[in-house]
N, C-alpha and C positions, 0 to 999 in steps of 0.2 A: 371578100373585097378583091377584085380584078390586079390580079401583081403589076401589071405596068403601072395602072393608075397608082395603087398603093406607092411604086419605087418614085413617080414622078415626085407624087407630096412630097417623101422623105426626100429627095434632093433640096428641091424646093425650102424646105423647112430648116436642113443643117444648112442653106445657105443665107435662110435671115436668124439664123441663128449664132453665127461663125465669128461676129464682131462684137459676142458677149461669152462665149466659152472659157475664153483664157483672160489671163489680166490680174492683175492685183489693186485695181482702183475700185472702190466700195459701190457696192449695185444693188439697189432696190427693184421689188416687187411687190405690185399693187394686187395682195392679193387676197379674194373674195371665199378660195377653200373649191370654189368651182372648176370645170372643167377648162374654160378659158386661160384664166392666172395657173392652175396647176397646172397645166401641159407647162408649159412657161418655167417653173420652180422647178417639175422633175426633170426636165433637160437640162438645168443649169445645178439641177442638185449638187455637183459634186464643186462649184466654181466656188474660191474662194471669196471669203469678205461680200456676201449675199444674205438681203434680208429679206424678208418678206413682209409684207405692211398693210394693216387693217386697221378702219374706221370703220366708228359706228358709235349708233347712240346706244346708251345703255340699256342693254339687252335687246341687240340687235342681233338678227339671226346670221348674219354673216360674220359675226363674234365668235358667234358657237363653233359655227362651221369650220371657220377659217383657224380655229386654236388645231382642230381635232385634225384637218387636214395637213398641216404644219410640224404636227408629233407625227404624224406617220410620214412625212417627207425625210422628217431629222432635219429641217435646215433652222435655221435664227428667228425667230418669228418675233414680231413689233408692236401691240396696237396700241391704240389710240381712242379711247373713250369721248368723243366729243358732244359740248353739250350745247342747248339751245343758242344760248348766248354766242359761242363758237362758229356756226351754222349764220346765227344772223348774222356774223361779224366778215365773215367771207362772201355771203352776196351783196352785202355792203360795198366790200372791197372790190369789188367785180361788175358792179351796177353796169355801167356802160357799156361793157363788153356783153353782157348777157341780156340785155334789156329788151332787144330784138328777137327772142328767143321763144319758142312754144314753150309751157310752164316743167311738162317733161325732159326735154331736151336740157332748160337751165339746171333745174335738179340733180341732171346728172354729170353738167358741167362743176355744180357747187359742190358733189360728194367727191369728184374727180381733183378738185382744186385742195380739201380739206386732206385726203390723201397723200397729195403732194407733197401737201406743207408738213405729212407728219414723216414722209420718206426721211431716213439719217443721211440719205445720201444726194450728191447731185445728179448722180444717172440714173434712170429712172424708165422700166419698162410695166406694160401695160397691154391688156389682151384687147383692145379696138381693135374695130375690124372683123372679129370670129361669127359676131350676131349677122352683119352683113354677107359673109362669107358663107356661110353654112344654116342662116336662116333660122337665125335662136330669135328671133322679137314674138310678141304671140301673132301681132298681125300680120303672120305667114298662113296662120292657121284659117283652116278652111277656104282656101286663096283656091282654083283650079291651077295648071301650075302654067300657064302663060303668063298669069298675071302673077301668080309668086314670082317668079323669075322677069316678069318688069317691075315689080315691086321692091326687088333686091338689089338691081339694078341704080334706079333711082335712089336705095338707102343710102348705096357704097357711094357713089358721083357725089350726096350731100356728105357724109362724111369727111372725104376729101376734101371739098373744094371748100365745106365751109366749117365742121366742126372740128375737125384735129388739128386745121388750124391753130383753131379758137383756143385747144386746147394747151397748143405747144407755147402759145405765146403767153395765157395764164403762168403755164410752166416757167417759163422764163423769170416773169414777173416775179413770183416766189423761188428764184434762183433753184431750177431744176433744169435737167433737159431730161425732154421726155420723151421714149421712142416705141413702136410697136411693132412688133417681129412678126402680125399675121398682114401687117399692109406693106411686107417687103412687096414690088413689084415684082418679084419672081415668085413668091406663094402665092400672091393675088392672081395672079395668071394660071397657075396650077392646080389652085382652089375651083377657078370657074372654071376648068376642065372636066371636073368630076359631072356626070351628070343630073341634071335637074331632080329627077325623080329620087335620086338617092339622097339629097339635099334635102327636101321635102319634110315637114317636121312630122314624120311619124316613123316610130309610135311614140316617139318623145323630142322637142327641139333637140337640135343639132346632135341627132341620132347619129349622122355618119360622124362625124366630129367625136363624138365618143369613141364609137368604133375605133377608128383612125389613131385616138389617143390611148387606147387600148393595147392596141398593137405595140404604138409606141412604148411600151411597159407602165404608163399610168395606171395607177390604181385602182379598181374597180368603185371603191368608196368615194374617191376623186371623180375620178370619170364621168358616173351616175350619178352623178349630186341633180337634185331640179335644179333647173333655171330659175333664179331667183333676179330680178333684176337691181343694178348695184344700188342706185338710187333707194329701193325699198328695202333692200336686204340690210342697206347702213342705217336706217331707218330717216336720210337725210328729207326726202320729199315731205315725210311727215311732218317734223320739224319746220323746213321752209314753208310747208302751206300754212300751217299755223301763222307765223311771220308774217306772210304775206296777208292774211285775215285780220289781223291787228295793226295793219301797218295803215297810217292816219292817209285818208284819199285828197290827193292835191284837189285844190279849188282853183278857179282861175276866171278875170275879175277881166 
């Protein structure tokens, strides 16, 4: 990796970083065991009064993951078993705000909201952002890369303008605030510096994004984890399609 570029990131990174290092007020982590949330926990490793926090249905593979990733951190680790009932009971509580939403995108607002609610704390960070940054979704793959990189483009603009929104104000709602340290506008800038082809998902999504977490001294076990995405790895989309398959179809007269 190119040392400017490398030094640029690490600026960039301890600067969306620098407003959760210190402190003694209780701080959660939405975290999946992945390369995303773990960059996230092993920077803050040493911060006190820090938990780390997983959902999932039972025997979800982000259960598995996220225990094993958590012993090797050493930090407080939380989860949260949730079940169908639980699942419908928050896209319930959410309908309006989700209603307008592609059935993937709400899923992963539903697993995002269920997370939340099981954070012990009111602050509350989260790795949005990384997949648009560094081009973890699968449909990067086999993109040429003009179009990966207008593809990427349009993800991070929806992001923004309409889902962390969505998401921050969920947050609210369930008495959280919720922040993400990879959509600081100083990493975002220094992200899209790196060039395209290095971004590019081979030989595995967000290949340099490992790299880059590597250096950082992440773990290899962390680092290399596949992409799993959260939605599925909580096993939430499962769950909600079900719901949504039994759920009685309005009529109208």
């Amino acid at each position: 990796m190119d040392p400017t570029l490398r030094r640029a990131l690490d600026v960039a990174w301890d600067h969306a970083l620098a407003p959760w290092r210190d402190g003694n007020e209780p701080l959660s982590i939405l975290f999946s065991g992945g390369v995303d949330s773990g960059l996230l926990a092993w920077e803050l490793r040493d911060r006190a009064r820090l938990t780390l926090v997983t959902i999932g249905v039972e025997g979800a593979a982000d259960l598995a993951a996220a225990g094993e990733a958590a012993e090797a951190l050493g930090r407080e680790w939380h989860r949260r078993i949730v079940t169908d009932v639980e699942v419908d009971a928050m896209a319930d509580r959410f309908r309006s705000s989700l209603v307008d939403l592609p059935p993937t995108i709400r899923a992963v607002q539903v697993a995002i909201a269920l997370a939340l609610d099981a954070a012990p704390s009111r602050d509350v960070l989260c790795g949005q952002g990384a997949d648009e940054l560094f081009l973890g979704y699968s449909h990067y793959r086999n993109l040429r890369p003009e179009a990966a990189s207008a593809r990427a483009a349009a993800d991070l603009a929806l992001l923004l303008d309409r889902d962390w929104a969505r998401t921050r104000e969920i947050a609210g709602e369930l008495g959280r605030e919720v922040s993400a340290p990879y959509l600081d506008p100083e990493f975002v800038r220094a992200a899209q510096t790196v060039p395209l082809r290095l971004r590019l998902p081979a030989p595995q999504p967000k290949q340099f994004l490992r790299e880059w977490a590597r250096h950082r001294g992440l773990p290899a076990s962390i680092a290399e984890r596949p992409k799993r995405a959260f939605q599925f790895g909580s096993g939430v989309e499962r769950m909600l399609s079900a719901h949504d398959r039994t759920r009685p179809r309005r009529t109208h007269i």
